[in-house]
C-alpha positions in Angstrom: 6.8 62.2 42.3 7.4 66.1 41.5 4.1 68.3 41.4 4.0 69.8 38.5 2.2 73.3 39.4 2.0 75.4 36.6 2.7 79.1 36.6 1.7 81.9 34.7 3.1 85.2 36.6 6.6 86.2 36.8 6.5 87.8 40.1 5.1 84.7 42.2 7.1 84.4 44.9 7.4 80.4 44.7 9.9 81.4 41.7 12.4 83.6 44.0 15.0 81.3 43.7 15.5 81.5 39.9 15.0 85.3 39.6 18.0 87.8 38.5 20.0 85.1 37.7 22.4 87.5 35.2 23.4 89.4 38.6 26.3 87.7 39.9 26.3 89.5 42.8 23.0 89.6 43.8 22.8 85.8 43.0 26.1 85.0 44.7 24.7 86.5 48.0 21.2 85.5 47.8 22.8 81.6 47.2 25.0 81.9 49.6 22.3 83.2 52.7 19.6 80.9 51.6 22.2 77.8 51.2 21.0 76.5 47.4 22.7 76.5 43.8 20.8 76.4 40.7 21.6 73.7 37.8 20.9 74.3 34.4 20.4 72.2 31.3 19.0 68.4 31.0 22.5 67.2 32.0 23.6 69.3 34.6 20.2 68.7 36.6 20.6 65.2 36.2 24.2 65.1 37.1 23.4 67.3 39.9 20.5 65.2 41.7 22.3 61.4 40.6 25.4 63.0 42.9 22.9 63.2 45.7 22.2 67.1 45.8 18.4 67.7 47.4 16.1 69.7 45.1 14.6 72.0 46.6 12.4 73.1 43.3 13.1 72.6 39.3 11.4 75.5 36.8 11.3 74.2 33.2 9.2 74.3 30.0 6.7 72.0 29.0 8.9 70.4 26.7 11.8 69.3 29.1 9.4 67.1 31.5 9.6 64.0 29.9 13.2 64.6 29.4 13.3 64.6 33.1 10.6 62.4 34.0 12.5 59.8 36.1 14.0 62.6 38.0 10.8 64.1 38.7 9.9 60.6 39.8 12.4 60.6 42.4 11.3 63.1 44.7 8.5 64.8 46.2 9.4 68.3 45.1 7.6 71.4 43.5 8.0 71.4 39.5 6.7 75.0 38.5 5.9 74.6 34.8 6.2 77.7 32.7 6.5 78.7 29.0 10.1 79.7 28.2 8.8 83.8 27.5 8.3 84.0 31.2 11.3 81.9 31.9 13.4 84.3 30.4 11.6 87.3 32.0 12.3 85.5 35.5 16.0 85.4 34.7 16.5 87.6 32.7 18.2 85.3 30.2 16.8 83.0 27.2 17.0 79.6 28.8 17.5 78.0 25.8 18.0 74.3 28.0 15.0 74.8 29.3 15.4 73.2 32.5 16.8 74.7 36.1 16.7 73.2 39.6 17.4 74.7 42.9 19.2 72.6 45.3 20.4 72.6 48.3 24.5 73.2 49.4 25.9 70.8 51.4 28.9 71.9 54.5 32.1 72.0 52.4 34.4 68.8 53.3 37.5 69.0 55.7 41.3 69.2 53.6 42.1 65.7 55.6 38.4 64.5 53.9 39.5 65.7 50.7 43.1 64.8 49.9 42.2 60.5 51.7 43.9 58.9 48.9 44.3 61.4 46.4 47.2 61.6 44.4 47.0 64.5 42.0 45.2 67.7 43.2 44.6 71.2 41.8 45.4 74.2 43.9 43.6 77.8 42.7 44.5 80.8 43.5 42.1 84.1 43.2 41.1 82.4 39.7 38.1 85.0 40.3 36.3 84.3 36.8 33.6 81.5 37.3 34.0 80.3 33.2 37.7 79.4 34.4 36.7 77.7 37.4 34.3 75.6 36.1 36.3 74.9 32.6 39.3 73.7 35.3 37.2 71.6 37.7 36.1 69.9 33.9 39.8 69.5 33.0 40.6 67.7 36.3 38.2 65.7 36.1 38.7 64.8 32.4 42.4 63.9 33.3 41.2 62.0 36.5 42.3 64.5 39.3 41.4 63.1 42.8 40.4 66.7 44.2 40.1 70.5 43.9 41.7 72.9 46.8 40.2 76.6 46.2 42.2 79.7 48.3 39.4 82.2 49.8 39.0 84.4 46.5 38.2 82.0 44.5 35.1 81.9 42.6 32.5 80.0 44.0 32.1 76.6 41.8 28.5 75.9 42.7 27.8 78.9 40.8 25.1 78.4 37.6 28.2 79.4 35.1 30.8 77.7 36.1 28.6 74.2 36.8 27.3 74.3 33.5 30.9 75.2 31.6 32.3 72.4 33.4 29.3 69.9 32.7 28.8 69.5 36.2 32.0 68.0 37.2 32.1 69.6 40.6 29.6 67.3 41.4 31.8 64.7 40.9 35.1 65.9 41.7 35.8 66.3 45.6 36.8 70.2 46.6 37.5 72.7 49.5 38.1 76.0 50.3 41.4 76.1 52.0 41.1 78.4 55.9 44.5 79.0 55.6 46.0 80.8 52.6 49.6 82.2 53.8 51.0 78.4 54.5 48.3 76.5 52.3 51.1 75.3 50.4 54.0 74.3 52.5 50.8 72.5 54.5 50.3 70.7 51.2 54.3 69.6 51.2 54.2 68.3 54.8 51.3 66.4 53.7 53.2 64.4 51.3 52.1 66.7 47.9 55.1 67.9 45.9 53.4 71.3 45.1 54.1 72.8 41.1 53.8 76.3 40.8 52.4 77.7 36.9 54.6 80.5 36.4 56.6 82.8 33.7 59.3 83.4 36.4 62.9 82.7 34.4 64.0 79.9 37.0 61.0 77.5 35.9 61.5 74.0 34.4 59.1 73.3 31.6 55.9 71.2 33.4 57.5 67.5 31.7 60.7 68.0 34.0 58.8 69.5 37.1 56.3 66.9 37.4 58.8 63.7 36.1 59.5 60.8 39.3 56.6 62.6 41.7 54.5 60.5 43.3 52.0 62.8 44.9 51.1 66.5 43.0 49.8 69.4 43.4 49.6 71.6 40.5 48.9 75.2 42.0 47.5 78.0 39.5 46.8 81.7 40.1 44.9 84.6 39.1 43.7 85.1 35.4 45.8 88.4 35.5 49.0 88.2 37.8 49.3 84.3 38.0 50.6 83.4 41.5 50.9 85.7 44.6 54.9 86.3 45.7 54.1 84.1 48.5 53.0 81.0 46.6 55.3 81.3 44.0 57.9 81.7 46.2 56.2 79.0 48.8 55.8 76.1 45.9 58.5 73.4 46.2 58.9 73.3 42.3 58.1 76.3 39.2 56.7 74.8 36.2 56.2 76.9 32.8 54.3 75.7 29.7 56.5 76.1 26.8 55.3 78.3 23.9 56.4 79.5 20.8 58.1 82.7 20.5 56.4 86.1 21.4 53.5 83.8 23.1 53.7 84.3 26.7 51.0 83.1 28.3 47.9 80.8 28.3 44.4 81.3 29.4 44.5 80.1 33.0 42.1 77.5 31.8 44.0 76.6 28.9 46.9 76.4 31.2 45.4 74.1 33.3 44.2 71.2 30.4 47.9 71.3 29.4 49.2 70.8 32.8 46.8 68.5 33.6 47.4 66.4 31.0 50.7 66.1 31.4 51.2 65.1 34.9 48.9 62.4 34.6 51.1 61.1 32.1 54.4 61.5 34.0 54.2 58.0 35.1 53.4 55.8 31.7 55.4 54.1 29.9 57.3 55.9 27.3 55.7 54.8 24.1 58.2 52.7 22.1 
């Protein structure tokens, strides 16, 4: 059972973990040296400590606990109980879920790990924005992709935004950085993957002919701002554009991703008659 310890002052130092949480940078070094993520939201705790993530503490109001009472049952962990005014001035946002946990990371999985079995995959490339990263981990895992391969610059999934815009499907959904980025995707190809590059270049097919007859996919996506490096455009065994009405020429990389997503699943049913 979780012991509830109630706190009244914003600096204890039990409460280290959730401070500055608006400071991305500060947050993504602090998580990153001490090993731990934070969850926000009923949900996303839940989702986060049913996938087998340790808690290290959870911070909420009064009024989530018996929300979360058979999670707090699980566990002997620290449950610091505050009122949500000195929630907000520990995090320096209103935390209008009014529930957090810290847990801990676990060592990221080996690429041969990862891709056992798995048939469709999403590749990112320098998607830097951690909204977009989390909105396409939920898109994969909506459309029933087996896995999510992230180049170095990537945006770091486990943090607070992006679990909590994609619902906590990174939880669910297996991922890896990928060591090497200059041959990540002609790896990929000699693996078995046909890999799809997203891109405006003029020789793409639209995604319905690029992805039609594959067996094995991966759809690769770049950057929010300049899509694709040269070298994984160039690298990809197949260019796939989304088609779009006139004077239109681009989706958000998110966006981008649901279509694409949704599509390639469907490259192998039937035709509907």
């Amino acid at each position: 059972m979780a012991r509830l310890t109630e706190v009244r002052d914003a600096d204890d130092p039990r409460l280290a973990d959730y401070r500055d949480l608006r400071d991305v940078q500060l947050r993504t070094h602090l998580e990153a040296e001490h090993g731990l993520f934070l969850a926000e939201g009923e949900k996303v705790v839940r989702r986060a400590v049913e996938a087998g993530f340790t808690p290290r503490s959870f911070l909420m109001a009064p009024r989530w606990l018996d929300g979360l009472a058979d999670v707090l049952a699980a566990g002997d962990v620290a449950c610091y109980v505050v009122t949500e005014a000195l929630a907000e001035q520990v995090t320096g946002f209103h935390v209008h879920r009014g529930a957090l946990a810290s847990l801990e990371r676990r060592p990221l999985p080996s690429l041969d790990e990862v891709l056992q079995d798995a048939r469709n995959v999403l590749v990112l490339e320098d998607v830097v924005d951690h909204t977009n990263v989390g909105a396409i981990f939920r898109c994969g895992a909506a459309f029933g992709f087996d896995a999510v391969l992230l180049a170095p610059r990537c945006a770091d999934p486990l943090y607070r935004r992006s679990i909590k815009v994609g619902m906590g499907a990174v939880f669910s959904t297996p991922w890896t950085r990928l060591a090497d980025w200059y041959d990540a995707l002609p790896d990929l190809s000699a693996r078995g993957f046909t890999t799809v590059g997203l891109t405006l270049a003029e020789e793409a097919a639209p995604i319905e002919q690029a992805v039609a007859g594959l067996d094995r996919v991966a759809l690769v996506l770049g950057s929010e701002g300049h899509g694709l490096s040269a070298r994984w455009e160039r690298s990809a065994d197949r260019r796939a554009v989304i088609a779009m009405r006139e004077g239109i020429d681009s989706l958000n990389v998110a966006a981008a991703a649901a279509v694409a997503c949704y599509v390639t699943v469907r490259r192998s049913l039937p035709t509907p008659a």
